[in-house]
N, C-alpha and C positions, 0 to 999 in steps of 0.2 A: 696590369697597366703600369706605365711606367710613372714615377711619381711626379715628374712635371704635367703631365696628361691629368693624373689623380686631383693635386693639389687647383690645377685650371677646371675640374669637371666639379669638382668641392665647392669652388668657388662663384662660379656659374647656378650652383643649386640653391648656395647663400642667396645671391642676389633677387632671385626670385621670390625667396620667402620673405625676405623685406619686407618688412612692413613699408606701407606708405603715411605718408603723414597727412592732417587735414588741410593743412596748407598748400600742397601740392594742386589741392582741389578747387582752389579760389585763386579769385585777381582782385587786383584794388579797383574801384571803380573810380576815374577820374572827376572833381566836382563837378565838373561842369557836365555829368552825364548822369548824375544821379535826379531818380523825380524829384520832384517838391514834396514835403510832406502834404498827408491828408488833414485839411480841415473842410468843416460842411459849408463853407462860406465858396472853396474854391470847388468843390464838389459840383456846386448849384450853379456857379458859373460855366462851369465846366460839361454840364448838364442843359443849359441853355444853350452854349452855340454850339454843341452837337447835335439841336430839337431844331435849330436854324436852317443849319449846313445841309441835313439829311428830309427834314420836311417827312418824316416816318411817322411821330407817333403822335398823337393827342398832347396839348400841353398838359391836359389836368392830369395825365397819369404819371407824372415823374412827380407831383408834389403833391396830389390827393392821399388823404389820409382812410383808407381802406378798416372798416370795423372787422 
């Protein structure tokens, strides 16, 4: 091999065994796209106008307390 070919095929072999970093693997999420936190106050709301909108399930089964 001639050693410009060598020195480019060496380097080409570098590059792959890279490590990648954990950052590479992530974006920032913009504020205004990140959820709300979870509380059980917005939960139950949250709970209610989707028993409205869809008309699917029994109310008592989203807040009945199951022995």
């Amino acid at each position: 091999m001639l050693p410009k070919d060598l020195k480019a095929c060496c380097h080409a072999a570098a590059e792959k065994l890279k490590q990648s970093q954990v950052n590479d693997h992530f974006t920032v999420i913009p504020e205004e796209e990140k959820p709300m936190p979870y509380t059980d106050k917005v939960f139950k709301e949250v709970a209610i106008q989707w028993l409205i909108e869809t008309d699917q399930v029994p109310f008592y089964c989203l807040f009945e307390t199951h022995p």
